[in-house]
Biotite code that builds the C-alpha atoms (Angstrom):
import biotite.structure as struc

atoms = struc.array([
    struc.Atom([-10.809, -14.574, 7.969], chain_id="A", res_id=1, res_name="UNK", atom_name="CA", element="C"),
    struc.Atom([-7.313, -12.868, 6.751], chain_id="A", res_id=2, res_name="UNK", atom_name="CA", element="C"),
    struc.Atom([-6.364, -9.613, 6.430], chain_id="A", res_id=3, res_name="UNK", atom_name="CA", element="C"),
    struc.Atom([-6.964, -7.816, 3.093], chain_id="A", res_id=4, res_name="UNK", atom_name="CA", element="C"),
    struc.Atom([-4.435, -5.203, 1.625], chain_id="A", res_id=5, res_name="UNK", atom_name="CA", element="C"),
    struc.Atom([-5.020, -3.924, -1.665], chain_id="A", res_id=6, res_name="UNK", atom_name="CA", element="C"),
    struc.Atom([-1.773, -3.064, -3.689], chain_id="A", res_id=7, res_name="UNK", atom_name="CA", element="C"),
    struc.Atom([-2.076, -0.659, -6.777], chain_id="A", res_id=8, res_name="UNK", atom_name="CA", element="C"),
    struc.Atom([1.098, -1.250, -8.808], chain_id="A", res_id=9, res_name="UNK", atom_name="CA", element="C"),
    struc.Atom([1.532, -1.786, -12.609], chain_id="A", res_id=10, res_name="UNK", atom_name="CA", element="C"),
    struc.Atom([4.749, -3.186, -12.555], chain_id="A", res_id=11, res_name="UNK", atom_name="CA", element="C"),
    struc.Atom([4.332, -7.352, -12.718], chain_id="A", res_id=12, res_name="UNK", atom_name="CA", element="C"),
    struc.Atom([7.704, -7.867, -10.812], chain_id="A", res_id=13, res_name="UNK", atom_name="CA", element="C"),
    struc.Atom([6.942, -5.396, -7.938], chain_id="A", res_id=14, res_name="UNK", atom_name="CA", element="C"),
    struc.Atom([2.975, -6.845, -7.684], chain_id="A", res_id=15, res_name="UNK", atom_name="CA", element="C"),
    struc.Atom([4.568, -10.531, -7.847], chain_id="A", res_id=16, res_name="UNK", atom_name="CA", element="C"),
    struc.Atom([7.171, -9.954, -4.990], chain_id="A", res_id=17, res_name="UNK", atom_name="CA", element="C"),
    struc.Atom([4.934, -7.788, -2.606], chain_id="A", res_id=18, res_name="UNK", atom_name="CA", element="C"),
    struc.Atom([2.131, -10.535, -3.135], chain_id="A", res_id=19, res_name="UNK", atom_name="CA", element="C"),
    struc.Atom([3.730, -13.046, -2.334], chain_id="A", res_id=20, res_name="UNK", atom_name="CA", element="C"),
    struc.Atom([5.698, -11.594, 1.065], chain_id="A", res_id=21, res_name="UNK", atom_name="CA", element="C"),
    struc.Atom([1.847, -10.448, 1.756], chain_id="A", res_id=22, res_name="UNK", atom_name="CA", element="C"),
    struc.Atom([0.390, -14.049, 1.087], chain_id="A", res_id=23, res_name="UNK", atom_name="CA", element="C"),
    struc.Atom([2.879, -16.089, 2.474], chain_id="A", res_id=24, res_name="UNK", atom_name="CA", element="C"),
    struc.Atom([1.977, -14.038, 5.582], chain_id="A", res_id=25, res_name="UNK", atom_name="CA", element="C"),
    struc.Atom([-0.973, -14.770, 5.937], chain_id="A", res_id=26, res_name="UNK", atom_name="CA", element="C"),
    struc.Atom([-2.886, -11.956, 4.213], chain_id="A", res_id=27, res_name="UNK", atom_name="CA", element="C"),
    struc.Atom([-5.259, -12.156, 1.639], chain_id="A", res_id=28, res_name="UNK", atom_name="CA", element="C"),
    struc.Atom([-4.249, -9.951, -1.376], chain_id="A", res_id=29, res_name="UNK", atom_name="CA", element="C"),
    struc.Atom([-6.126, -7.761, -4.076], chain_id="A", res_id=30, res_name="UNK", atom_name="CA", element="C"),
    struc.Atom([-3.852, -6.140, -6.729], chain_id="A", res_id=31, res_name="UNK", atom_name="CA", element="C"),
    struc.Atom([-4.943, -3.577, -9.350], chain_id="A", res_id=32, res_name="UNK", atom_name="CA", element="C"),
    struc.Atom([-2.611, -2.619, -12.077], chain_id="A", res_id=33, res_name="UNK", atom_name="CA", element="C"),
    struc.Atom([-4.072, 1.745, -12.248], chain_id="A", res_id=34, res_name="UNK", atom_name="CA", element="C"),
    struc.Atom([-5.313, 4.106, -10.031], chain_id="A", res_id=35, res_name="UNK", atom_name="CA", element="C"),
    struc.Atom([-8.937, 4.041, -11.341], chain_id="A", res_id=36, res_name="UNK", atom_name="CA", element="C"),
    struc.Atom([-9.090, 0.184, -10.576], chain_id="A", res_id=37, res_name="UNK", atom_name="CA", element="C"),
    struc.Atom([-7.344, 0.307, -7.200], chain_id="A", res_id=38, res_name="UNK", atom_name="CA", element="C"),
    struc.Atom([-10.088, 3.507, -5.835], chain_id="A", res_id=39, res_name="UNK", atom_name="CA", element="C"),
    struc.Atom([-13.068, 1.251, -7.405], chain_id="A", res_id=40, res_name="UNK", atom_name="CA", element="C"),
    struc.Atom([-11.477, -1.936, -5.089], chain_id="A", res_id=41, res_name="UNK", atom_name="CA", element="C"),
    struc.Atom([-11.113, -0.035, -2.120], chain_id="A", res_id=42, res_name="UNK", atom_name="CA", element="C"),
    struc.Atom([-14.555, 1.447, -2.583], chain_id="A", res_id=43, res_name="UNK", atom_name="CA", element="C"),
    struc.Atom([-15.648, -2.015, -2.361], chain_id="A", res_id=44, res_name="UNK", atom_name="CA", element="C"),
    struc.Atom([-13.646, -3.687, 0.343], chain_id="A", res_id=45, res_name="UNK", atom_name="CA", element="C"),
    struc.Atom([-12.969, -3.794, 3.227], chain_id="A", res_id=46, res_name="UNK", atom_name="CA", element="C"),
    struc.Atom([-9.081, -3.648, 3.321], chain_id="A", res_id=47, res_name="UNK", atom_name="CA", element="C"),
    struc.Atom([-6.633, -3.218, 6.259], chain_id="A", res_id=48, res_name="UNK", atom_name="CA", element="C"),
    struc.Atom([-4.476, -1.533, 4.153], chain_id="A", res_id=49, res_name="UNK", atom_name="CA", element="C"),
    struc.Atom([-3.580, 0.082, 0.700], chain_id="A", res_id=50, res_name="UNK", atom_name="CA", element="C"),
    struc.Atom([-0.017, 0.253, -0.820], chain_id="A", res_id=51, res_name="UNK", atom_name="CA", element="C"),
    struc.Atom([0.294, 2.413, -3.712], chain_id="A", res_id=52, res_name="UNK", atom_name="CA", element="C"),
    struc.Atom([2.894, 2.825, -5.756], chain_id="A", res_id=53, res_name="UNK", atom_name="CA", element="C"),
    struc.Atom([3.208, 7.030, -7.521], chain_id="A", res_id=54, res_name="UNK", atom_name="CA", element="C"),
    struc.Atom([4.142, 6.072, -10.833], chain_id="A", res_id=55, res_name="UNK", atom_name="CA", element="C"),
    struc.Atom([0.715, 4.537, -12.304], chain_id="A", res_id=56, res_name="UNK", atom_name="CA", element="C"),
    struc.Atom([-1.177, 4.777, -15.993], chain_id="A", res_id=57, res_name="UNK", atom_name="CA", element="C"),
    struc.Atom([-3.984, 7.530, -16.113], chain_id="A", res_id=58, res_name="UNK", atom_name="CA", element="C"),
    struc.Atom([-3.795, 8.621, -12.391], chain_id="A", res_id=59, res_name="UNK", atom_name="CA", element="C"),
    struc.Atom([-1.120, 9.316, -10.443], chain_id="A", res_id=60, res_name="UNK", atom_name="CA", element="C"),
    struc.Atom([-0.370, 7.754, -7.012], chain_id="A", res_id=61, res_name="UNK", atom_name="CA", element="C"),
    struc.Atom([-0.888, 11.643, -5.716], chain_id="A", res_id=62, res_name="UNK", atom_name="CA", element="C"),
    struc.Atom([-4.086, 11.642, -7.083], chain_id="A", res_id=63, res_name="UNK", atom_name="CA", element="C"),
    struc.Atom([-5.398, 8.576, -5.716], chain_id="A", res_id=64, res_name="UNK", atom_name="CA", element="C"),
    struc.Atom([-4.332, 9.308, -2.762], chain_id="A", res_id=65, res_name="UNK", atom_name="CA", element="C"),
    struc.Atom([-5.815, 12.695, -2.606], chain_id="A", res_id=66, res_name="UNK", atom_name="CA", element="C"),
    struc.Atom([-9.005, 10.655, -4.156], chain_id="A", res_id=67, res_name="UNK", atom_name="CA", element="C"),
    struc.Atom([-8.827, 7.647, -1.635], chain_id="A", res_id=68, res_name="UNK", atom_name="CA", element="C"),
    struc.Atom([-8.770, 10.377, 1.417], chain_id="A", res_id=69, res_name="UNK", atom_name="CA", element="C"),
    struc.Atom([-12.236, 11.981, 0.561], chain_id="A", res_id=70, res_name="UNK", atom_name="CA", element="C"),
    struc.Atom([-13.690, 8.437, 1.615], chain_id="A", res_id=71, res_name="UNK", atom_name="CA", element="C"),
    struc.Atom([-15.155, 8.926, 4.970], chain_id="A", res_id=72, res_name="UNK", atom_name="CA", element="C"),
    struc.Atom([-15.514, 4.508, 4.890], chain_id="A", res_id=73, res_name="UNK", atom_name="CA", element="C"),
    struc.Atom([-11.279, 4.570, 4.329], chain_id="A", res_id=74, res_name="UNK", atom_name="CA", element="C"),
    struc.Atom([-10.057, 7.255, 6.963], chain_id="A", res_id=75, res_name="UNK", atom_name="CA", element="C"),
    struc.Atom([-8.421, 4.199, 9.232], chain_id="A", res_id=76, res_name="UNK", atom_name="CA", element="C"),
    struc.Atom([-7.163, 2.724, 6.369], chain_id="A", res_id=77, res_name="UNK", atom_name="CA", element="C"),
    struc.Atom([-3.554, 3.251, 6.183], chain_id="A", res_id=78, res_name="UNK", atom_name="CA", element="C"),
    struc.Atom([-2.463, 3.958, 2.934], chain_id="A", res_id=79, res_name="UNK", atom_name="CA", element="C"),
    struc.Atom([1.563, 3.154, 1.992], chain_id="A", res_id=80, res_name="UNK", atom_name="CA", element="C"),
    struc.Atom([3.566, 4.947, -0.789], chain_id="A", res_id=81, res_name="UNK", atom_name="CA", element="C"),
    struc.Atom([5.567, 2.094, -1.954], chain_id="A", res_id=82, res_name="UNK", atom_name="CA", element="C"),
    struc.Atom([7.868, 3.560, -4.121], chain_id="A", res_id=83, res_name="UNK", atom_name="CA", element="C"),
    struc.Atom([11.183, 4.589, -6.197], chain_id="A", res_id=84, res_name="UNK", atom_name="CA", element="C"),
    struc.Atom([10.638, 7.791, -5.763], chain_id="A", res_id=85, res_name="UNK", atom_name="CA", element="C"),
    struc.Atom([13.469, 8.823, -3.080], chain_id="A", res_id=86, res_name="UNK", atom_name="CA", element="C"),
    struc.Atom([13.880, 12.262, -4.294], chain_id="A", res_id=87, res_name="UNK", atom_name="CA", element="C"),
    struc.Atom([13.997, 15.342, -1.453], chain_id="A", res_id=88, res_name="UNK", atom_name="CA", element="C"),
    struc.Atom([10.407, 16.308, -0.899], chain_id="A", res_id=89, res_name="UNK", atom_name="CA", element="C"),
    struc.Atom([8.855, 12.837, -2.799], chain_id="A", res_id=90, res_name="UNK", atom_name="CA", element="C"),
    struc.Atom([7.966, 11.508, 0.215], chain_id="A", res_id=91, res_name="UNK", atom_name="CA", element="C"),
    struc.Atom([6.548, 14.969, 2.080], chain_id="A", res_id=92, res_name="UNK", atom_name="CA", element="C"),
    struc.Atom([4.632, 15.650, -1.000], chain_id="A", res_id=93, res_name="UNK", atom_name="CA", element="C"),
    struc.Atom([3.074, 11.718, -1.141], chain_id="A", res_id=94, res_name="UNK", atom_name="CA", element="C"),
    struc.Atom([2.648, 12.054, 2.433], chain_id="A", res_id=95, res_name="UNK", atom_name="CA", element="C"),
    struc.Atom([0.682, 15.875, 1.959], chain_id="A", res_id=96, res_name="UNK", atom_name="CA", element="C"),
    struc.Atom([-1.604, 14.149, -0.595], chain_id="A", res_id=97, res_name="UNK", atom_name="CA", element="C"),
    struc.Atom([-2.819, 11.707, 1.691], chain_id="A", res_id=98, res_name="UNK", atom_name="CA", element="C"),
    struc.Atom([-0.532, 8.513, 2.220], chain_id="A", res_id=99, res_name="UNK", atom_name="CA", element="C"),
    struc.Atom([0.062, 7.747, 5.935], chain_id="A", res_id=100, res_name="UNK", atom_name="CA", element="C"),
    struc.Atom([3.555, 6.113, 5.210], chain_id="A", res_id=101, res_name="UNK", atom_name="CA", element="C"),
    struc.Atom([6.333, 5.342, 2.879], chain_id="A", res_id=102, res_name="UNK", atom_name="CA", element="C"),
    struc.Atom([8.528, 2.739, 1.911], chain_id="A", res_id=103, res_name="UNK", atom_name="CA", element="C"),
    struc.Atom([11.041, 2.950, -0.736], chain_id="A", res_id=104, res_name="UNK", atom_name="CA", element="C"),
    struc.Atom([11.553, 0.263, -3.551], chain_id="A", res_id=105, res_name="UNK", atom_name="CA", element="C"),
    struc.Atom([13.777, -1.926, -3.908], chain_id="A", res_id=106, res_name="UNK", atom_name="CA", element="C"),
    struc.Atom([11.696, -3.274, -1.008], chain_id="A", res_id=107, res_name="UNK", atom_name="CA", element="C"),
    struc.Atom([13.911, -4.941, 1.511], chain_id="A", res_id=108, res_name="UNK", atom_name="CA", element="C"),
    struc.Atom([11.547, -8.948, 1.708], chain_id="A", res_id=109, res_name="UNK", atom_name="CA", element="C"),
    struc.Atom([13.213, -9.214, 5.470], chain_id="A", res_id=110, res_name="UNK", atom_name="CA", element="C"),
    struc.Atom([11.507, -6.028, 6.593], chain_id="A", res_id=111, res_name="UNK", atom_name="CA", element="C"),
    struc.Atom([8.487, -5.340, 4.119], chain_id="A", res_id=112, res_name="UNK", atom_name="CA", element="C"),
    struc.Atom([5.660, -7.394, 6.506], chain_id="A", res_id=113, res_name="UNK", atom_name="CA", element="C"),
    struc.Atom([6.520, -5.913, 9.262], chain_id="A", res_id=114, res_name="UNK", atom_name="CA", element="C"),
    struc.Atom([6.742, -2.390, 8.039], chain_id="A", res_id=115, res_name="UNK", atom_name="CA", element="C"),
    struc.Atom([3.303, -2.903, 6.375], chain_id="A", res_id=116, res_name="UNK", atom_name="CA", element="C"),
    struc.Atom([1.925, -4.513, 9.603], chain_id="A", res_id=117, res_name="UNK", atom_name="CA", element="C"),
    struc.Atom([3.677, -1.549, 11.537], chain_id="A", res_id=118, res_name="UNK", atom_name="CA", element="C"),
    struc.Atom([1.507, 1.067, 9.422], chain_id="A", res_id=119, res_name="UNK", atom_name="CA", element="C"),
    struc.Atom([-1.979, -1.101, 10.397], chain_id="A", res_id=120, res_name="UNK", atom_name="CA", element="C"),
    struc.Atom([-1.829, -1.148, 13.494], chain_id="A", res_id=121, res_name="UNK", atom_name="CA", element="C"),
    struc.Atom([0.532, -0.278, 16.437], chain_id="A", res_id=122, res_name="UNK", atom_name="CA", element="C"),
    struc.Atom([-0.544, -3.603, 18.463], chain_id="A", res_id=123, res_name="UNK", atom_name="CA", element="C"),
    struc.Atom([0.954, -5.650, 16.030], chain_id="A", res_id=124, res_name="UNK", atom_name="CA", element="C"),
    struc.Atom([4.377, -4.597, 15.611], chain_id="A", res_id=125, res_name="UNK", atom_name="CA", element="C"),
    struc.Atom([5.834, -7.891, 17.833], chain_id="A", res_id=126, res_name="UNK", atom_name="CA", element="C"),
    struc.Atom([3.907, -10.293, 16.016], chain_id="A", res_id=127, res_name="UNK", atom_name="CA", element="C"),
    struc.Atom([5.722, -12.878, 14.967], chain_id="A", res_id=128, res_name="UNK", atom_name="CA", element="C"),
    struc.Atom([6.178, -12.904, 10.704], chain_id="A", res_id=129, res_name="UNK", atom_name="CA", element="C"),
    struc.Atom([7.594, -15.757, 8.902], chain_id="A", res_id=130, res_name="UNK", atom_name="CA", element="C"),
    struc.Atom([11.074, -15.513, 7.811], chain_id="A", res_id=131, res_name="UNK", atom_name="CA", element="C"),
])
């Protein structure tokens, strides 16, 4: 059975290109295109990890964070800010509403796996990823 990572991003582009760096990696993928859908999926599986874009329709990636972190059944599931905003203080105030990481957008495809598999877990940072 594969890994599961949920990734809450309305932008088609951004869900296409981190899905298929995910999948072609061997993990199985969930996507949800608003904050409200993306809680309700992680409420309901078990994931290994949750990126999140900021910028989302009717909740913002603060707020689900803040939201995803009352979850006693998510607290070792890292959750990653994948975002544009690279603003002084974006990242310590995504970070102070509950994210565990951060990667900014454009993502960089030679380095997003690893970074992801970095934030799971720190016994799989030398596994080997497909180029």
């Amino acid at each position: 059975m594969s890994e599961t990572i949920l990734i809450i991003e309305d932008n088609p582009q951004n869900m296409y290109m981190m899905r298929f760096l995910l999948e072609k990696n061997g993990f199985r993928v969930i996507g949800a295109e608003n904050g409200r859908e993306g809680i309700d999926h992680a409420l309901r599986h078990k994931l290994s990890a949750i990126l999140l874009d900021i910028q989302l329709p009717e909740m913002d990636g603060y707020a689900v964070a803040a939201e995803l972190t009352k979850h006693a059944e998510l607290n070792n599931t890292p959750i990653i800010a994948v975002t544009s905003y690279a603003m002084v203080g974006d990242r310590e105030q995504i970070l102070a509403a509950g994210a565990t990481g951060y990667i900014e957008k454009p993502i960089d495809p030679e380095t997003f796996v690893v970074e992801i598999i970095r934030y799971m877990s720190s016994d799989r940072c030398d596994q080997e990823i497909d180029s």
